[in-house]
C-alpha positions in Angstrom: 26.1 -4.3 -75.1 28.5 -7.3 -75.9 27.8 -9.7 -78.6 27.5 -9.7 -82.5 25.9 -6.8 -84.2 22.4 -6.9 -85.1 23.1 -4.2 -87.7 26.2 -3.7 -89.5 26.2 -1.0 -92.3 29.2 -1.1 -94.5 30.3 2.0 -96.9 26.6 2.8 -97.8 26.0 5.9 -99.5 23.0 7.3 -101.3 22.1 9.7 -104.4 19.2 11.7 -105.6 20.2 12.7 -109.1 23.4 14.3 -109.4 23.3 14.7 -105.5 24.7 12.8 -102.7 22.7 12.7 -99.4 25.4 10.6 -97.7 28.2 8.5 -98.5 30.8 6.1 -97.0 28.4 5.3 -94.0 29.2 3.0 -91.8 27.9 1.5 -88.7 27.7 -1.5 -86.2 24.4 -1.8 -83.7 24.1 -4.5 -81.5 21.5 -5.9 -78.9 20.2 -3.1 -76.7 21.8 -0.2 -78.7 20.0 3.1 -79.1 21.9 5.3 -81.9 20.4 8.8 -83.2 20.5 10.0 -86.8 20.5 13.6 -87.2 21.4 16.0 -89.3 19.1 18.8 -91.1 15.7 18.5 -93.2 16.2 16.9 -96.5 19.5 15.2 -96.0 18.5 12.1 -96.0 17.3 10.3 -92.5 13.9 9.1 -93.6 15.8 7.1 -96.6 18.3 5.6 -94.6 16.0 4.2 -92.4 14.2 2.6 -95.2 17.5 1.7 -96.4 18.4 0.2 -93.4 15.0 -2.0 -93.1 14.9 -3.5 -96.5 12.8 -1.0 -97.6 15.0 0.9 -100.1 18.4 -0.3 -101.5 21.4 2.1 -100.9 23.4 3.4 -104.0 26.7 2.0 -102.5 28.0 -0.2 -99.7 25.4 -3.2 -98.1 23.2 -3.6 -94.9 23.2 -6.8 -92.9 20.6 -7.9 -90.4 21.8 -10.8 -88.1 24.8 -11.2 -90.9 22.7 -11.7 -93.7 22.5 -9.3 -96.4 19.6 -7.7 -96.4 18.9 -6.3 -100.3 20.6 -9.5 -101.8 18.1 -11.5 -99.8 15.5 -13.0 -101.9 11.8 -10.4 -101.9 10.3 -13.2 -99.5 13.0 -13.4 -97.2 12.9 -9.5 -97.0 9.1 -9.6 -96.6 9.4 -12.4 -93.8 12.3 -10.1 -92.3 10.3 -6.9 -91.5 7.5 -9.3 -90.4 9.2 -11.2 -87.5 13.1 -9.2 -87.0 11.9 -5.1 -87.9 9.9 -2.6 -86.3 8.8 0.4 -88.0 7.8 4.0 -86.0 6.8 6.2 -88.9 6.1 9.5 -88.7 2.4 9.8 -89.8 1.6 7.1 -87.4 0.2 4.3 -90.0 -2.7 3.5 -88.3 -5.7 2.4 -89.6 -8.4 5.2 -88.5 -11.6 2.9 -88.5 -10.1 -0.2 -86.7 -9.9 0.3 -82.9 -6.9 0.8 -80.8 -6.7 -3.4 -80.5 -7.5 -3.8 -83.8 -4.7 -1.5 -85.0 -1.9 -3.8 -82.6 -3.6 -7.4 -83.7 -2.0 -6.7 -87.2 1.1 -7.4 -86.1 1.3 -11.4 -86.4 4.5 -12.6 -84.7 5.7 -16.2 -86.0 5.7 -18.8 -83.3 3.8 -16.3 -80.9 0.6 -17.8 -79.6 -2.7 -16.1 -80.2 -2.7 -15.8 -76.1 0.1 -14.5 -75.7 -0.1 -12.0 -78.1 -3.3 -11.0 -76.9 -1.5 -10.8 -73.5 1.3 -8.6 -75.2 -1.6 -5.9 -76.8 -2.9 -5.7 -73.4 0.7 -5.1 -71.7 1.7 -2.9 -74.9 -1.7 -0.7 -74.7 -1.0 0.0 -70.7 2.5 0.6 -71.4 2.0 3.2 -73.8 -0.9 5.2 -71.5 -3.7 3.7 -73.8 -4.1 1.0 -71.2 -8.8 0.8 -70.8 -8.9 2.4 -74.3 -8.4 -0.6 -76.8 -12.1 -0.4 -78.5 -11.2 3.3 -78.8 -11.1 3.9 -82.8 -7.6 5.5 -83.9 -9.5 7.9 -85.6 -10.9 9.8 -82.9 -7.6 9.9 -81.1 -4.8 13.0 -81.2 -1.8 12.9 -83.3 0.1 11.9 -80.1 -2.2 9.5 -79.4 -1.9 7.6 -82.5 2.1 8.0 -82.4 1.6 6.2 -78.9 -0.5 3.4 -80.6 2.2 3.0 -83.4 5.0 2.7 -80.9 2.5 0.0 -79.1 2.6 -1.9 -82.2 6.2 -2.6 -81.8 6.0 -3.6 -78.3 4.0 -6.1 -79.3 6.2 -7.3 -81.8 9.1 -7.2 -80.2 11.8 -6.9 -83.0 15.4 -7.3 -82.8 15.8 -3.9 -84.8 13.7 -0.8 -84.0 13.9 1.9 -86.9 12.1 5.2 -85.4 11.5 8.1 -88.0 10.8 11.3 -86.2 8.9 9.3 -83.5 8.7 12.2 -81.2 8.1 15.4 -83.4 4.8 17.8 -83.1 4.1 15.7 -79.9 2.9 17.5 -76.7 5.6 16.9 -73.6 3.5 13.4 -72.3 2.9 11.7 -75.5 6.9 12.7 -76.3 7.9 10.9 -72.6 5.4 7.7 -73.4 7.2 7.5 -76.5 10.6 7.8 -75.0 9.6 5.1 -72.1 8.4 2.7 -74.9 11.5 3.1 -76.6 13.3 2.3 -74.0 11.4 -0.6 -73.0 12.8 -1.9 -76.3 16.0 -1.2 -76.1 16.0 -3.3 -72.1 14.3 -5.7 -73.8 17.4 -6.1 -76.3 16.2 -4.6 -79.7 18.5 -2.2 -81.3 17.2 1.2 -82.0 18.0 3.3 -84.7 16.1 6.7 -84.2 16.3 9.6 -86.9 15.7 12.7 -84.6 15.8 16.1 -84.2 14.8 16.0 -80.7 17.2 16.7 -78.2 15.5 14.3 -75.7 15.8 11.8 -78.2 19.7 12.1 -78.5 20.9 12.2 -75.2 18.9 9.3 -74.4 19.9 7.3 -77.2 23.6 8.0 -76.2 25.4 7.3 -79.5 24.9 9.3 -82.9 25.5 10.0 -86.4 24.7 13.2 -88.2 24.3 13.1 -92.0 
């Protein structure tokens, strides 16, 4: 899509010890992007992600969010920044096994939203994701692709300008895998960016751009 960059990544690069997991990276993500990190196991993905969402700080080179640069950015406005502008889908799920389905997507507080419309949002974000009748379900008697579904929920209730996705569709049977995908994509028409480290195929020809580290 047209328009300023949500993301822009500028010569990053990244080190464990005497070893470099990338370097030089660069890369510009705007409104309604999808772009696909891949590469093999242990190279790197998971920490760029967290680079990329305030998280972690890279070695080298700076992120920007919205043009503001994210780890010279004061610890609140980092902490207000993955409140209200990033979503997270992690790879163990990070839900809360005793709280029900809606209690798990009520933690997400958007500012300004209402607490009606953000009720309304759960509700559209639970059907959306195939969980729709279930929300006093506890996530701890759900399956792994389940609780992957209920994590990608969260975000639709957020609705962030910047989607970082780690592995969102791995050990996940073919249904929970195509939820995922559909709620992924109704991000990205929605206008988030989406940055997804992947090593499904699926994954990458839907997101349409990549980067392999």
């Amino acid at each position: 899509m047209s328009g300023a960059p949500v993301l822009e990544v500028d010569g990053a690069g990244f080190d464990v010890g005497s070893r470099t997991l990338w370097n030089d990276l660069s890369l510009s993500v705007r409104a309604g992007d999808a772009v696909a990190v891949t590469g093999p196991s242990g190279q790197g993905k998971s920490t760029l992600l967290r680079c990329l969402g305030g998280l972690q700080p890279p070695a080298r080179g700076n992120v920007r969010l919205l043009g503001e640069d994210v780890h010279r950015s004061a610890r609140r406005t980092r902490r207000l920044m993955r409140r209200d502008r990033v979503g997270f889908v992690v790879q163990d799920h990070a839900v809360v096994p005793q709280w029900t389905i809606e209690q798990n997507l009520g933690v997400v507080r958007p500012s300004g939203v209402p607490r009606r419309e953000r009720d309304e949002r759960i509700h559209d974000a639970a059907n959306a994701a195939g969980l729709g009748g279930r929300l006093q379900v506890r996530a701890g008697f759900l399956s792994g692709g389940e609780q992957q579904r209920v994590a990608v929920a969260r975000v639709l209730v957020q609705r962030p300008v910047l989607v970082l996705a780690d592995e969102p569709t791995a050990s996940l049977d073919e249904m929970s895998a195509a939820l995922v995908r559909d709620g992924l994509e109704r991000l990205r028409s929605a206008g988030s960016a989406i940055v997804v480290a992947t090593h499904d195929p699926g994954l990458q020809e839907w997101a349409g751009a990549e980067i392999s580290l």
